[in-house]
Rosetta silent file (secondary structure, phi, psi, omega in degrees, C-alpha in Angstrom):
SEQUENCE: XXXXXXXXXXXXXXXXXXXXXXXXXXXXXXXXXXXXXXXXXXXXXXXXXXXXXXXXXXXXXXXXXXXXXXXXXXXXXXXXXXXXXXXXXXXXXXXXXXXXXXXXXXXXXXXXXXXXXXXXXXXXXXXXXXXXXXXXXXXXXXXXXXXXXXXXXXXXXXXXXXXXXXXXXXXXXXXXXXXXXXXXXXXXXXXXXXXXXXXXXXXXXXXXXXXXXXXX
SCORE:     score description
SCORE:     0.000 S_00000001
   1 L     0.000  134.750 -169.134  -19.310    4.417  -10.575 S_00000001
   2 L   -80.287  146.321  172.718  -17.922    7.432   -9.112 S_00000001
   3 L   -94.460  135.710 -158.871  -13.845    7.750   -8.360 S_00000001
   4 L   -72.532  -29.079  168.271  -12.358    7.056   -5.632 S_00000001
   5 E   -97.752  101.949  175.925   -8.895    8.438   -7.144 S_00000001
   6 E  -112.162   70.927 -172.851   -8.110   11.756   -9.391 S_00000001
   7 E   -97.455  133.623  173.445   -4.779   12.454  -10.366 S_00000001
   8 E   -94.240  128.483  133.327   -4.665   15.631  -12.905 S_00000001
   9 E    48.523   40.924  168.491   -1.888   16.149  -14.677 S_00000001
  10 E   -51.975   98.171 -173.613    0.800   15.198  -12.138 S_00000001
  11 E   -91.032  141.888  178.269    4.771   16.548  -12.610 S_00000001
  12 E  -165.986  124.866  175.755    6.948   15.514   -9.846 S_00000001
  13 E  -111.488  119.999 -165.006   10.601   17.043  -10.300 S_00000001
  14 E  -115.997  156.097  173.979   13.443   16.221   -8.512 S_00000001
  15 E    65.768 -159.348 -154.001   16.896   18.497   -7.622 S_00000001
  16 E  -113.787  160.356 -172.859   17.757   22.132   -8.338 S_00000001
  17 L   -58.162  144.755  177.258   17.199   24.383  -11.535 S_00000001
  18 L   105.956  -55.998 -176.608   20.221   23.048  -13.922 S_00000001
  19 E  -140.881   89.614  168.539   20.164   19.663  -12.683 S_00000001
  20 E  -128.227  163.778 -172.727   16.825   18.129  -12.535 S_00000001
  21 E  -111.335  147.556  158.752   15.288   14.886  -12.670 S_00000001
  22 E  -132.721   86.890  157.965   11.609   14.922  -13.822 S_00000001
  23 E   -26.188  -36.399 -146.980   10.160   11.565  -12.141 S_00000001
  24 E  -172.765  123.492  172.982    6.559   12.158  -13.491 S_00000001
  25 E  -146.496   94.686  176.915    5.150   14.191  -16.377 S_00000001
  26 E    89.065   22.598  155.578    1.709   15.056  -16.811 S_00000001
  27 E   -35.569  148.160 -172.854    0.218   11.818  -15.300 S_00000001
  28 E  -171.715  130.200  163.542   -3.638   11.561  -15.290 S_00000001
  29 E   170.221  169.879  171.266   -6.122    8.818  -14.812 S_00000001
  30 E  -140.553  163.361 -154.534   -8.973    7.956  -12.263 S_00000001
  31 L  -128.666  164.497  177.888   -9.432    5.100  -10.538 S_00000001
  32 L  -127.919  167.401 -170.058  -12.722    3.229   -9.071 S_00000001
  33 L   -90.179  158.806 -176.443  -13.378    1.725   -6.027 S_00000001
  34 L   111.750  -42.145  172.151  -12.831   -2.091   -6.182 S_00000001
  35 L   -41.368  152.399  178.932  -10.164   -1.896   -8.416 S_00000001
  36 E  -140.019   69.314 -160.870   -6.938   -4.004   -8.156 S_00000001
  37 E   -87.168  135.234  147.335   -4.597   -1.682  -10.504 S_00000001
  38 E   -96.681  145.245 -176.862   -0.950   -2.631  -11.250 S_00000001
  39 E  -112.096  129.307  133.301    1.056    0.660  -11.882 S_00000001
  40 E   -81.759  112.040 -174.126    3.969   -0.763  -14.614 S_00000001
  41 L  -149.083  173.011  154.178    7.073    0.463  -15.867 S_00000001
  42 L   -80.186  145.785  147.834   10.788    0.679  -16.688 S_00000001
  43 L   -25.777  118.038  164.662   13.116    0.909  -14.162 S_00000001
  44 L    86.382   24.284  178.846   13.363    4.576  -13.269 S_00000001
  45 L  -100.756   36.979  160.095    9.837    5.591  -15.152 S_00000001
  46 L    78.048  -24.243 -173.254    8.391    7.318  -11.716 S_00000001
  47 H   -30.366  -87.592  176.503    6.062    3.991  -10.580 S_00000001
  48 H   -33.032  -36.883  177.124    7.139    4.489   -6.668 S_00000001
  49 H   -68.508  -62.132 -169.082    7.414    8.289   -7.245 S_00000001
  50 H   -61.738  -47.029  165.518    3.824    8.132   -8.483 S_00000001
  51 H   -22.594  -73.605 -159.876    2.807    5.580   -5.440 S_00000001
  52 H   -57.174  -40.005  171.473    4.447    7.760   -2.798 S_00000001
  53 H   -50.222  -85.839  179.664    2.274   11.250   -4.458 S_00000001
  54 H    -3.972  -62.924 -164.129   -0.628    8.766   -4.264 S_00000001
  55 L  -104.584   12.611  175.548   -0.513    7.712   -0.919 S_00000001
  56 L   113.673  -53.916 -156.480    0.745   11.378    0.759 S_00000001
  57 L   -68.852   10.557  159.964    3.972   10.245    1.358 S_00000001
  58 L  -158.848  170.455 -146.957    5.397   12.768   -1.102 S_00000001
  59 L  -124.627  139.970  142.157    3.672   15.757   -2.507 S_00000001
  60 L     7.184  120.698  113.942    3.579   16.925   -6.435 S_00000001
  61 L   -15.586  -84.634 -178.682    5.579   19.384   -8.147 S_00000001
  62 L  -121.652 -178.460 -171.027    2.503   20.345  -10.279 S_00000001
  63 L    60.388 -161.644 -142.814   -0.828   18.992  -10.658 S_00000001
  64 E  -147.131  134.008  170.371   -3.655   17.610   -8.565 S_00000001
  65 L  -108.604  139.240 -169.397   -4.672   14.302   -6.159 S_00000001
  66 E  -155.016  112.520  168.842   -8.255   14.265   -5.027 S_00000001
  67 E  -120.516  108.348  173.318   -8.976   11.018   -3.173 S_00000001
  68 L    86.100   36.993 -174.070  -12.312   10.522   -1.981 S_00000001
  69 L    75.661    3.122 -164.594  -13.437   14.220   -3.253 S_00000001
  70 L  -102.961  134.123 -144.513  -10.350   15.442   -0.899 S_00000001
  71 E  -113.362  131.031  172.991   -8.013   17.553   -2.582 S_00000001
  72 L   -61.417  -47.774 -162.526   -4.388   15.801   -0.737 S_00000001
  73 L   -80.074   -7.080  169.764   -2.408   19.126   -0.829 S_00000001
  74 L   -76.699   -4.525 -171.550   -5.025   21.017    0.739 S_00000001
  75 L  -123.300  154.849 -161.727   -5.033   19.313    4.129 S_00000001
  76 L   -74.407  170.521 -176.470   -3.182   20.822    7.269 S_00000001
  77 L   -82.364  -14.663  168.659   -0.729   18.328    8.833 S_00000001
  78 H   -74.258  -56.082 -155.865   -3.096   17.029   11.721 S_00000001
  79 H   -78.449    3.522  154.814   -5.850   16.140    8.997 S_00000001
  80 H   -74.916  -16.643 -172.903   -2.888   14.372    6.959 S_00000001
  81 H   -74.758  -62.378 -167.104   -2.154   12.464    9.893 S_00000001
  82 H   -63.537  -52.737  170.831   -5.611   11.573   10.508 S_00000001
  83 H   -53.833  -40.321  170.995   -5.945   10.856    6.718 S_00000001
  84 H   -78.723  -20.343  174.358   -3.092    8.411    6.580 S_00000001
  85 H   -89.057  -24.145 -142.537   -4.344    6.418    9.989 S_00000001
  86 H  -111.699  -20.077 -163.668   -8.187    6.281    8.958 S_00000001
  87 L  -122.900  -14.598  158.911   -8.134    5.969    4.744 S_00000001
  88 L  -148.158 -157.419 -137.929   -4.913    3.922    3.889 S_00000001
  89 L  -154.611  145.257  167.156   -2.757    0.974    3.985 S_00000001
  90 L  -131.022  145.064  166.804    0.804    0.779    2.855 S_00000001
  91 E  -109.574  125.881  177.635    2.602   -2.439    1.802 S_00000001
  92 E  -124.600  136.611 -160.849    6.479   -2.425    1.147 S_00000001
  93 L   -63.294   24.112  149.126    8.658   -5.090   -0.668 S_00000001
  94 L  -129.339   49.387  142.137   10.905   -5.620    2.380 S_00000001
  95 L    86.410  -52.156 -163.980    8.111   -6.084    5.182 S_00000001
  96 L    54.689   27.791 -178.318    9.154   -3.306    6.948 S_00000001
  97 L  -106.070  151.244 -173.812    8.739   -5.152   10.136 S_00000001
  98 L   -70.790  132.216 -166.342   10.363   -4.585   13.460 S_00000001
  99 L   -67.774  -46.407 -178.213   12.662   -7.101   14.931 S_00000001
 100 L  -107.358   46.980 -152.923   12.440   -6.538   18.497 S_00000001
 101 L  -131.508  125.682  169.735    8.513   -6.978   17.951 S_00000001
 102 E   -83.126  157.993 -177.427    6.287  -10.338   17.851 S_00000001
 103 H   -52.260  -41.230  172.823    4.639  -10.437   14.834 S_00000001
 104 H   -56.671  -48.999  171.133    1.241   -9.799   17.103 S_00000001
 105 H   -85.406   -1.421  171.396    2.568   -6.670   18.026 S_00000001
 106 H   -63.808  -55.310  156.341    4.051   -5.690   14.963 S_00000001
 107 H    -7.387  -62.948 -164.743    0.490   -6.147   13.717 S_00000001
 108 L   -71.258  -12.874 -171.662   -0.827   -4.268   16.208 S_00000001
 109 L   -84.182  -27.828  170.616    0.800   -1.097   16.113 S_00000001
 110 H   -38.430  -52.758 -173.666   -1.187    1.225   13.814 S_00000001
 111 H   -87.595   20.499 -179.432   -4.041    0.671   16.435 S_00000001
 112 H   -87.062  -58.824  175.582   -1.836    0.904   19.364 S_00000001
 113 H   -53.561  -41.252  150.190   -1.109    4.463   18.065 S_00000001
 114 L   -94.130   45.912  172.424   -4.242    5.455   18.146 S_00000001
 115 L    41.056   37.131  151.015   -5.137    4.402   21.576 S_00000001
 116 L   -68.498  164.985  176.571   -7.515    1.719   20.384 S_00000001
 117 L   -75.751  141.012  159.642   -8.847   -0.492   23.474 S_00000001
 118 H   -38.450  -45.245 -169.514   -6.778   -3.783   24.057 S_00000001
 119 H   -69.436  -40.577 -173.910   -9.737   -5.707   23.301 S_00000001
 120 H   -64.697  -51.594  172.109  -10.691   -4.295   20.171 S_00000001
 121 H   -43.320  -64.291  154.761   -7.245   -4.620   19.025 S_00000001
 122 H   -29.394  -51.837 -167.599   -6.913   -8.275   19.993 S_00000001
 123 H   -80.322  -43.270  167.333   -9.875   -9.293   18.492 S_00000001
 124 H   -71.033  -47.527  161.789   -9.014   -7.557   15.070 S_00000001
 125 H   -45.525  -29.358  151.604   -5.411   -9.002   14.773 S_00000001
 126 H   -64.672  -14.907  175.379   -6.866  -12.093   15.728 S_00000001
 127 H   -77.702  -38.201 -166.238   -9.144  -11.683   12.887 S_00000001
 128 H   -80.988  -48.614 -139.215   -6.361  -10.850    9.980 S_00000001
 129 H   -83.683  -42.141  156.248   -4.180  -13.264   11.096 S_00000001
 130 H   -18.217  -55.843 -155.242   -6.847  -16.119   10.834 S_00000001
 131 L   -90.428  -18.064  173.046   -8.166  -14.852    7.552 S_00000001
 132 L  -123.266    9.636  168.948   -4.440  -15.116    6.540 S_00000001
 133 L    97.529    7.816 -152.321   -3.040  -18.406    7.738 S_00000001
 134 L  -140.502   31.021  159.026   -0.629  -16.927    9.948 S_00000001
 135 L   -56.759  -25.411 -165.538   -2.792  -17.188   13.825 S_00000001
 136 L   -92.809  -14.702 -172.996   -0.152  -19.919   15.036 S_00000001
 137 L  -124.511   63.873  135.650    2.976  -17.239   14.623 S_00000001
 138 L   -85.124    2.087  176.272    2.235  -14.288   17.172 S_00000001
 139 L   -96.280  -38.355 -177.635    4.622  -15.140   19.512 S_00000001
 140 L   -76.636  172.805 -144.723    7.433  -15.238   17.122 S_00000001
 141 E  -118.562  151.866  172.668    9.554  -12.398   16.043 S_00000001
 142 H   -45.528  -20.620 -129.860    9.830  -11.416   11.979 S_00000001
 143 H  -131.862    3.713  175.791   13.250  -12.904   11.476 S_00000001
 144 H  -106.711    5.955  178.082   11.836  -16.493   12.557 S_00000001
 145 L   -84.514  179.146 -150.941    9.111  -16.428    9.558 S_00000001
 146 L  -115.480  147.750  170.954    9.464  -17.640    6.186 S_00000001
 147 H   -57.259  -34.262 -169.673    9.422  -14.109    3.441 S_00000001
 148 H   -69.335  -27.438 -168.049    5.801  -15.223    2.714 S_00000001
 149 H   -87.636  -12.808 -140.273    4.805  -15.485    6.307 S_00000001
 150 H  -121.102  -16.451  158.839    6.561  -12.253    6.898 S_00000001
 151 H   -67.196  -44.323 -168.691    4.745  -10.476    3.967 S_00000001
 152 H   -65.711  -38.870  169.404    1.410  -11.803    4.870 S_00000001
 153 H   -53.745    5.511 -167.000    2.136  -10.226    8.734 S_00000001
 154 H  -120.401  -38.728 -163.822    2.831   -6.765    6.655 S_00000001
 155 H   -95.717    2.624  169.158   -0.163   -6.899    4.626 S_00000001
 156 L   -87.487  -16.470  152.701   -2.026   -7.698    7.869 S_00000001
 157 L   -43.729  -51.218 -118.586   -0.537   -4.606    9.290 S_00000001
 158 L  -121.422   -3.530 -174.928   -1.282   -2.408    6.529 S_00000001
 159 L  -121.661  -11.345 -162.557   -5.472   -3.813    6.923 S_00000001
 160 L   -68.724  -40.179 -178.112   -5.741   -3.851   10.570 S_00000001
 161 L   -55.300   -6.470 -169.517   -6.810   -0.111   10.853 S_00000001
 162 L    65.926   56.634  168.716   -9.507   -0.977    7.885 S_00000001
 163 L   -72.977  156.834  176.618   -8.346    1.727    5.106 S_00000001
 164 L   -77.936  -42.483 -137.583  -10.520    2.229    1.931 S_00000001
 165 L  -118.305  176.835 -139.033   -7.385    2.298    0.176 S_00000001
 166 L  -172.644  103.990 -178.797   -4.426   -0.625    0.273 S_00000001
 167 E  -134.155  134.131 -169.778   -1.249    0.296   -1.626 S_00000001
 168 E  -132.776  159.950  168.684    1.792   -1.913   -1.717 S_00000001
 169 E   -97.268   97.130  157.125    5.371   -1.210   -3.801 S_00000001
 170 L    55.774   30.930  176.583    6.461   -4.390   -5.221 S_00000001
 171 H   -28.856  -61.927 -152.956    4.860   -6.732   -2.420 S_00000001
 172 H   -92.531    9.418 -170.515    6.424   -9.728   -4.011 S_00000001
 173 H   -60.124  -64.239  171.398    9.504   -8.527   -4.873 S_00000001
 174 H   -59.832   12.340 -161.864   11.096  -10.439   -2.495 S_00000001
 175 L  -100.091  168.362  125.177    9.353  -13.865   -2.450 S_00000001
 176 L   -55.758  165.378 -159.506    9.716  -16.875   -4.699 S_00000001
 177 H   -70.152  -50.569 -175.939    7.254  -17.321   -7.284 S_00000001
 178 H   -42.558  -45.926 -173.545    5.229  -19.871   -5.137 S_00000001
 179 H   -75.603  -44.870  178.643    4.767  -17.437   -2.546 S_00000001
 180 H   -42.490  -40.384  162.946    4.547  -14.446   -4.831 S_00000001
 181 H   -79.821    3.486 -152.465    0.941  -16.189   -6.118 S_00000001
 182 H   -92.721  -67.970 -124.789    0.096  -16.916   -2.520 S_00000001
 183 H  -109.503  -61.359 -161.772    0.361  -12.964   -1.518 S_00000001
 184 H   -55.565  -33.792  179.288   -1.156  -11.920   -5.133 S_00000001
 185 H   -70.303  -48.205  172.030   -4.365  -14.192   -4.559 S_00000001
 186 H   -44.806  -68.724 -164.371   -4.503  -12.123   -1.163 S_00000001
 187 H   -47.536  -37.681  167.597   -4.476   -9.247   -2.963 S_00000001
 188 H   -81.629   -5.066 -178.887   -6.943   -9.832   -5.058 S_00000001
 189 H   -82.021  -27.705  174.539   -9.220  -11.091   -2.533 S_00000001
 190 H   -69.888  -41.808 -159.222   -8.761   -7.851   -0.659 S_00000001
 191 H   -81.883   43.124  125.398   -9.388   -5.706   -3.244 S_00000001
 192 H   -19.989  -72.053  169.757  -13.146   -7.188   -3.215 S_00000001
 193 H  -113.403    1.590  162.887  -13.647   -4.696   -0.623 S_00000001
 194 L  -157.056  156.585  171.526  -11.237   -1.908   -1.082 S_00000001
 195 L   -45.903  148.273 -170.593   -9.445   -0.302   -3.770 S_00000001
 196 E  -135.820  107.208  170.205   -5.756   -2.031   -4.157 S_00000001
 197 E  -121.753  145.780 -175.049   -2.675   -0.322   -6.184 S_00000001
 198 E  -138.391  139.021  152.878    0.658   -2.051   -6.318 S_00000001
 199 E  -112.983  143.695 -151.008    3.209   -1.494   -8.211 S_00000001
 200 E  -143.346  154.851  163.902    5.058   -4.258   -9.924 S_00000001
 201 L  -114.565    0.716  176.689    7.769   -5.527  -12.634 S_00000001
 202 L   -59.396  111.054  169.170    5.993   -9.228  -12.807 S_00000001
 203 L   -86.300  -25.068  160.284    3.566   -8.555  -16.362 S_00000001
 204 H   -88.162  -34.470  162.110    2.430  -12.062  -15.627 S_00000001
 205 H   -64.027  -27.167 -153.441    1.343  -11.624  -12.052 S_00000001
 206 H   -94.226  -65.324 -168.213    0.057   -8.031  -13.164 S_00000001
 207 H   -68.896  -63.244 -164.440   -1.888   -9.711  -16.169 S_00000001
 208 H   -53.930  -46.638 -165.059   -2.963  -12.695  -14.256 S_00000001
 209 H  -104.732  -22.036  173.295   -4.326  -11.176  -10.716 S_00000001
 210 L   -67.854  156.988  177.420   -5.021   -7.246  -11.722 S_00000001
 211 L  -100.475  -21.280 -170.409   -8.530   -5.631  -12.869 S_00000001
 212 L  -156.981  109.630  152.557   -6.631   -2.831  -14.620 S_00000001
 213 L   -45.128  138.043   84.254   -2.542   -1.785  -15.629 S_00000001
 214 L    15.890  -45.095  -75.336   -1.118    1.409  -15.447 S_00000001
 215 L   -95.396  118.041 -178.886    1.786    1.746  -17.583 S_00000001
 216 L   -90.073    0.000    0.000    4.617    4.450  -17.034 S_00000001
């Protein structure tokens, strides 16, 4: 099976000559599609820094990202734009949801930004939220959900545009353990049909619901 993911020999350096941090050194690996990787580490061993490379939102020092045959540092800032609405997902362990928002439209905003039709939009957010238990709270605003309810609205965010690729930072870091197996079982159900990377410090959630660890 061909990879969906190529990182070459990734360096990611932080601060000014004299006083630098080096985040990442010489990383490599490839990834397939289907996959449900945990990325694992110590505290301060680059896992988010490597994420963040991953998914765009920060670029390399040295070395190479090639997702989907696409070299990342190679594309102009409209086709990064374009790349980041149409190929991935992001999840983050505090929700990241807006307040003065209903949960429908928090949902809703990736395709609101890109001038999808109302209808289409409706009908997929009616679709996630079904498929995730959490159809009965679209009127209410994040801060009247439960963390679990308020994760599953994030990772229904992070699916409504349909990305190949799904990437969350420490999804469960904020739950309890019940919920933390709730939102892992998602995850693995997702990554079915698209690639899924998370990074985590749970080694039993990692071992139990991942197809393949990472370790930093």
């Amino acid at each position: 099976m061909t990879a969906i993911i190529e990182v070459k020999n990734l360096t990611r350096l932080y601060g000014e000559q004299g006083v630098v941090c080096r985040a990442l050194h010489e990383v490599s690996f490839e990834i397939e599609a289907g996959a449900f990787v945990a990325v694992m580490g110590p505290s301060g061993s680059g896992k988010t820094t490597l994420l963040n490379i991953i998914s765009t939102i920060d670029m390399p020092t040295q070395g190479r990202v090639v997702i989907d045959g696409r070299e990342t540092a190679a594309f102009k800032e409209k086709e990064l734009a374009l790349f980041r609405r149409e190929v991935i997902g992001f999840v983050f362990q505090e929700f990241n949801l807006l307040d003065n928002m209903t949960i429908r439209d928090n949902i809703a905003l990736p395709l609101t930004l890109n001038n999808i039709k109302a209808e289409t939009i409706l009908r997929r957010v009616q679709e996630l939220t079904v498929l995730f238990g959490i159809d009965s709270q679209l009127n209410k605003y994040p801060y009247q959900l439960s963390g679990g309810q308020r994760q599953r609205a994030a990772v229904c965010r992070a699916l409504v545009n349909e990305p190949k690729i799904l990437f969350a930072d420490e999804p469960t870091g904020a739950l309890d353990s019940e919920t933390s197996t709730q939102v892992m079982a998602l995850l693995r159900e997702i990554a079915k049909d698209k690639l899924v990377i998370m990074v985590t410090h749970n080694a039993e959630l990692a071992a139990e619901y991942s197809t393949r660890i990472i370790r930093l």
